[in-house]
N, C-alpha and C positions, 0 to 999 in steps of 0.2 A: 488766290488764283494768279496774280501780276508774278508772287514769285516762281510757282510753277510752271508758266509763261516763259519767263526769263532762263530759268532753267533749261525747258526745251531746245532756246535758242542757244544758250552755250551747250549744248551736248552738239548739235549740226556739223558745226564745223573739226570736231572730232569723229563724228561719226563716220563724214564721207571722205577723209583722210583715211580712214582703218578701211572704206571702200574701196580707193583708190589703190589701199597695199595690195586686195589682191585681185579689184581690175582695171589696174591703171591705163590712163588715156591714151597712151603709146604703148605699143606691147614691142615686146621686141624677141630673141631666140631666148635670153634665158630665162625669160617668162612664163612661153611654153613649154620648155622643159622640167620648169616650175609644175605648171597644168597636167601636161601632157605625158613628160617623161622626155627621155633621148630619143631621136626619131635614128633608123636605121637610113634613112633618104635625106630629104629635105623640105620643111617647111615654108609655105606659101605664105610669107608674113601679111601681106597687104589684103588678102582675102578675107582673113579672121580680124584683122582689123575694123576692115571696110562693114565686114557683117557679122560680126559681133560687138567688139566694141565701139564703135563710132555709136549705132544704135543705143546700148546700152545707159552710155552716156548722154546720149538726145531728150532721152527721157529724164533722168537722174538730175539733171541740171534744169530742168524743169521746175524742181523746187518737191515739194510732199512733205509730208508733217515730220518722217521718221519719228514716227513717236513711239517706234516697237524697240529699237533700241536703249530708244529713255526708259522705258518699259523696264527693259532688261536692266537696265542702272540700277534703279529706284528697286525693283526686287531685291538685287544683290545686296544695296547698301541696306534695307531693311533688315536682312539676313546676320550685317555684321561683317561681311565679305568688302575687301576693298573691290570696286569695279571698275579700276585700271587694268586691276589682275588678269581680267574675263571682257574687254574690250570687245576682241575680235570674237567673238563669239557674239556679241552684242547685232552684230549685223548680219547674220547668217539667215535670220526672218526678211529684213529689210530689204536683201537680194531677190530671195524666193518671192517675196510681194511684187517687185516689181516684175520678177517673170510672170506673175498671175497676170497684173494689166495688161500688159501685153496682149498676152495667149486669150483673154477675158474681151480684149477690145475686138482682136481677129473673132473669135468665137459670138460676138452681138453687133456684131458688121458697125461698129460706134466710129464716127467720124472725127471726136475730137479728147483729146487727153490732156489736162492741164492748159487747158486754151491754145494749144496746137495739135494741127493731123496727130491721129493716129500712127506710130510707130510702122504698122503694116500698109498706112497710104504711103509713107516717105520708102518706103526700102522695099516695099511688097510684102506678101503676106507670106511667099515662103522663107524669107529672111528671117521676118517677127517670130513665124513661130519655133525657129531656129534658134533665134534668142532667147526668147521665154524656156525654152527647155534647158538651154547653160545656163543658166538663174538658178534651176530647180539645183542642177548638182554642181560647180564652182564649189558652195557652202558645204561640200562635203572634205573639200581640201582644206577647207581653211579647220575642219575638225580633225582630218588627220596630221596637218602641219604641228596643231598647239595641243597632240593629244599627251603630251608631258607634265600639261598643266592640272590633272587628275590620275589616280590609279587608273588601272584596265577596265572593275569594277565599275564606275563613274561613269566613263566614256562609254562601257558596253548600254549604259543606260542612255546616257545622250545619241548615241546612233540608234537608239531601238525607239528613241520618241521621235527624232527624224523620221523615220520611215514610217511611223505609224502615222503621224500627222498629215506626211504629203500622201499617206493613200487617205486618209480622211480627206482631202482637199479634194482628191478627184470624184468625191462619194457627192461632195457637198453644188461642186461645178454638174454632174449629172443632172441632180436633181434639178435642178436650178434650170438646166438648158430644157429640160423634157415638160418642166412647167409654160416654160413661155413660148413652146412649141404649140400651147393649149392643150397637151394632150393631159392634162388632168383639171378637171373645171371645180375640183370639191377641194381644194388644197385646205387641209385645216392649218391651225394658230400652229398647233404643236408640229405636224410636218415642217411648219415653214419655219419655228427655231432652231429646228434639230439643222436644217440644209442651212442656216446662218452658222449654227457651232461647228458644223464640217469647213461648210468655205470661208468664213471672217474668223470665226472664232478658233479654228485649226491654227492659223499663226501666233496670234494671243497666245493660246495654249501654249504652243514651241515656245513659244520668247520665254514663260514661266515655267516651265518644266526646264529647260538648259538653265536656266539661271537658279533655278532650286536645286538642280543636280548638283550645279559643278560650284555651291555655294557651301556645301558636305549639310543641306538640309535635309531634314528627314521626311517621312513618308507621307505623314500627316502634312506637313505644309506641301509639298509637292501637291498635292489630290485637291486641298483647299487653294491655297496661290494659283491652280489651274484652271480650276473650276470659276473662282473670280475670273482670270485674265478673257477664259471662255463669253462668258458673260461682258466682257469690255467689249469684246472684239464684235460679238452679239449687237449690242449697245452702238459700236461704231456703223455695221451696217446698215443698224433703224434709220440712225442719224443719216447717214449715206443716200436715203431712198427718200427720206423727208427733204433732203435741202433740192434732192433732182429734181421734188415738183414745187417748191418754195421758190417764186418767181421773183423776190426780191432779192434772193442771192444765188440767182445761176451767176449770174458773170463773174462774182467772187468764185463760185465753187470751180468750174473751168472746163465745163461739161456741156454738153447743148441741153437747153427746157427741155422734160420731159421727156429724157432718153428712156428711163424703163419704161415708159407706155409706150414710146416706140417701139423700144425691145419685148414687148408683151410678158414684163414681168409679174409675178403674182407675189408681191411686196407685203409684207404684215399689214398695210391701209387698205390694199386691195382685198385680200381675205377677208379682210375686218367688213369693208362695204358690203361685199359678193353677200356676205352673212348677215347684215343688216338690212339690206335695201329689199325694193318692192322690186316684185319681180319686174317691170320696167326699165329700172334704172340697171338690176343688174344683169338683163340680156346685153342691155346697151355699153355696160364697161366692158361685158367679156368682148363682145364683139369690136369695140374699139380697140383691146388689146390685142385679140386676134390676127388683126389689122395691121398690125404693124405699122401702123401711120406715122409719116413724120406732118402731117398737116394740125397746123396749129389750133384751127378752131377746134379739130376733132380732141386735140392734147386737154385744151383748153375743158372742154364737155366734157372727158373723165377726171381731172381735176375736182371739176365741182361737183362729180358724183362722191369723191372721196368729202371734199368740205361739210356736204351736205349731212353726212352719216357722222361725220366727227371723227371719221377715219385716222388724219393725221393726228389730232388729239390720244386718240388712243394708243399709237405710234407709242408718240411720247413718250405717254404713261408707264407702258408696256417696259420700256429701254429703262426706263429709270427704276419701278421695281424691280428688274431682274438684277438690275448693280448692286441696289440696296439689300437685296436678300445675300446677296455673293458674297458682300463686305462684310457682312454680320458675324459671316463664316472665317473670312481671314484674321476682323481686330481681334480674335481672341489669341491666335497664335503668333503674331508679332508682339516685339516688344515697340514699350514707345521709343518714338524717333522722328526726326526731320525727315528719313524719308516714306516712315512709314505714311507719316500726317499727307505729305506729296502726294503718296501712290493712291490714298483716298480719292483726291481733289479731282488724282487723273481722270479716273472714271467720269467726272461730272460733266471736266473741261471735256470728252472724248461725244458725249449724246448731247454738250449745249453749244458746242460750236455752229459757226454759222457760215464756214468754208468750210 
């Protein structure tokens, strides 16, 4: 694991380099003619600076794991592919993620991001979600800039799993917002993985499908390497929901205690409880989540309704069978390798983190 670790870490300062190529922190005219094309007038440089990129970068230097990139590495080198080659392509998820925060924090009214305001407290919220929208398509340039680096063939494939993914994105943000609205009190296990493989496991997916594509894989690995990355991504949001109410490491994680009960999310522990518990306990979690409460004893009272069921345990469980089934599906189709051994590990380091 230390070397998978260290790995991570030297991939970073490559990655937000190949960021910077194409949204660097000063933009200037030939930039946006880069972006945008020749304007027939004149651009407003300090406008799209001020509320686009200044934002963008507020957040980004904030720090985040980029681990969708390594992602992207570690596929490609498994494949056999140098991943110098396919760099830029490596962070075309990494952008679209952080347009998700954003638009995710505006959209659960969340006060704090990586242990500072929210993106949409510092600039407003029509700004942020201004931002989060150039996230979603930016990465569409950087596919038609480097589309030399594959036939027509190739790319008609990598632009058709773009577009299918970010409208899986919006299937899986639906779902998601319509539950903590309470308007469905029966969420089963399986609803609530399918709305994790659209919204977490939709970028996963993209990272492994671009990187299987444009690695000249075949069909059979594309389907299997998607299906795993699906299940990482799966995996990362269990983990996600468990450390929000793991009160030993909120201040690591950088999120206020107990945001999805404030947010009245219906989290695979909450399912798990709603399904376990005596009808007492689970009038009293719907209704706390209902609630919307940012008050802490109430935070504190649905916590221990999930302790009490073994809710977070099952969490767990849940994250780490679904890897372990995935993987079983991939080692047959890689060969051995350093990074295949890595891409294993990833999935572990990804559900046993504890930031």
């Amino acid at each position: 694991m230390t070397e998978l670790i260290s790995f991570l870490e030297k991939n970073k300062e490559l990655i937000d380099k190949t960021i910077e190529k194409y949204t660097p922190r000063k933009i200037d005219e030939a930039y946006l003619e880069w972006l945008a094309g020749p304007t027939g007038y004149k651009y407003e440089i300090d406008s799209i600076q001020k509320c686009i990129i200044d934002p963008i970068w507020n957040l980004l230097d904030r720090g985040g794991k980029r681990w969708r990139p390594s992602f992207f590495i570690l596929i490609t080198e498994s494949l056999g592919k140098k991943a110098d080659d396919l760099i830029d392509f490596a962070i075309i998820p990494e952008l679209i993620h952080n347009g998700t925060l954003i638009i995710d924090d505006v959209e659960d009214d969340s006060d704090k991001r990586r242990n500072k305001p929210t993106i949409h407290q510092i600039y407003g919220t029509d700004v942020a979600i201004n931002v989060g929208n150039a996230l979603y398509y930016i990465p569409m340039k950087i596919m038609c800039e480097k589309k030399d680096v594959a036939d027509s063939n190739m790319m008609s494939c990598a632009y058709e799993a773009y577009v299918q993914e970010m409208a899986n994105l919006s299937l899986g943000q639906a779902m998601d917002i319509w539950w903590h609205k309470g308007k469905n009190e029966n969420v089963t296990i399986e609803q609530y993985l399918q709305m994790c493989a659209y919204k977490t496991g939709t970028l996963a997916r993209l990272t492994a499908k671009l990187a299987v594509i444009l690695s000249h894989g075949t069909k059979e690995q594309e389907q299997k390497i998607s299906k795993f990355a699906e299940s990482v991504g799966i995996g990362f949001q269990i983990q996600d929901d468990i450390l929000d109410v793991t009160t030993s490491q909120r201040d690591k994680f950088g999120k206020s205690f107990g945001n999805d009960i404030h947010e009245g999310k219906r989290t695979l522990m909450v399912i798990h409880a709603v399904n376990n518990a005596c009808e007492t306990d689970k009038k009293r979690l719907i209704a706390i989540l209902n609630k919307h409460t940012r008050d802490k004893s109430e935070i504190n009272e649905a916590l221990a309704i999930l302790t009490k069921y073994d809710s977070i345990e099952f969490a767990k469980n849940t994250a780490k069978r679904i890897i372990e089934d995935a993987w079983s599906e991939v080692d047959t189709i890689l060969p051995e390798s350093e990074s295949k051994h890595m891409l294993s590990e990833f999935a572990t380091y990804l559900i046993e983190r504890d930031i």
